[in-house]
N, C-alpha and C positions, 0 to 999 in steps of 0.2 A: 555514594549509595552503592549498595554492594546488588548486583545482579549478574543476571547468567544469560546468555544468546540461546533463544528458543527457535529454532526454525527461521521466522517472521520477524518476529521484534524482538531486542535486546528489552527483556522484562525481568522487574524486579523479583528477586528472589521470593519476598513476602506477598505474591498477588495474591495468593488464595487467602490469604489472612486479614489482610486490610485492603478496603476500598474506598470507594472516591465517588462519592453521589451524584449525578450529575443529571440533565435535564434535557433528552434528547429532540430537535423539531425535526418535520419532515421538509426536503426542498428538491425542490426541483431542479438541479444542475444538470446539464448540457454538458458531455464529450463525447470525446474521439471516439469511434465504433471500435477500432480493433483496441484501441488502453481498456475501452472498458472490459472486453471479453477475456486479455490477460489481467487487468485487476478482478474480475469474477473466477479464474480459474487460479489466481494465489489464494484469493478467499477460502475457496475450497481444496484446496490441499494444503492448507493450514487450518481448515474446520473450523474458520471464522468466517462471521458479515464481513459483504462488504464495507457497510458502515463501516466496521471495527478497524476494518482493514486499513480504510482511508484517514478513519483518526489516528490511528498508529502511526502515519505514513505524515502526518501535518504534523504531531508535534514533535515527531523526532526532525524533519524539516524546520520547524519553527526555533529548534536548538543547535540546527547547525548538525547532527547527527543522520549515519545511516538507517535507516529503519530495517535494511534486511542482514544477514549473514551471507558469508560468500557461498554458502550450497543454495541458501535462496536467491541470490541472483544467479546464481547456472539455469536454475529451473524457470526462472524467469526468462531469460534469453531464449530457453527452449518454450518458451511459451509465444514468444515475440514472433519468433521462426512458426512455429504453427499458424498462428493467426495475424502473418505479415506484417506488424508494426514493425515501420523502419523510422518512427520520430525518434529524435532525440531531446536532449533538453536544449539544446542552442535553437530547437526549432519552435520553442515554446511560444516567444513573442510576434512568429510569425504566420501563424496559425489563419486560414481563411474558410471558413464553413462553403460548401457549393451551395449553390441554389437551385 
């Protein structure tokens, strides 16, 4: 499939031409305070939903793919540093909510 790296997601060259119907529900998922505040602040400097953001970010994970470019993970890190997320992914499975 022939595409081009946009900022955020590696997108097809044809989005504006063809699309894909889909059927969205609303839910209620639970995280991290400071992932959400830089996954809010990629959203918006890339002028997309959250939503968008996070299904962009699952099915390039679901293919084994990166979802960002390397300028969006610099802006990323600089987002991390703003709003002190220091998880990584090795800390995924270890995750314990306070109470």
């Amino acid at each position: 499939m022939l595409s081009q790296a946009i900022g955020t997601l590696d997108v097809p060259w044809y989005i504006g031409t063809m699309t894909v119907e889909i059927e969205r529900i609303q839910t209620g998922v639970r995280m991290e305070k400071r992932l959400v505040k830089v996954l809010k602040a990629v959203a918006e400097l890339k002028d997309m939903t959250l939503g968008d953001l996070l299904e962009g970010i699952v099915l390039h994970a679901f293919e084994g793919k990166s979802a960002f470019s390397a300028q969006t993970l610099k802006e990323i890190d600089q987002f991390r540093n703003i709003y002190g997320l220091t998880l990584h992914a090795s800390d995924s499975h270890r995750l314990k909510e306070r109470k």
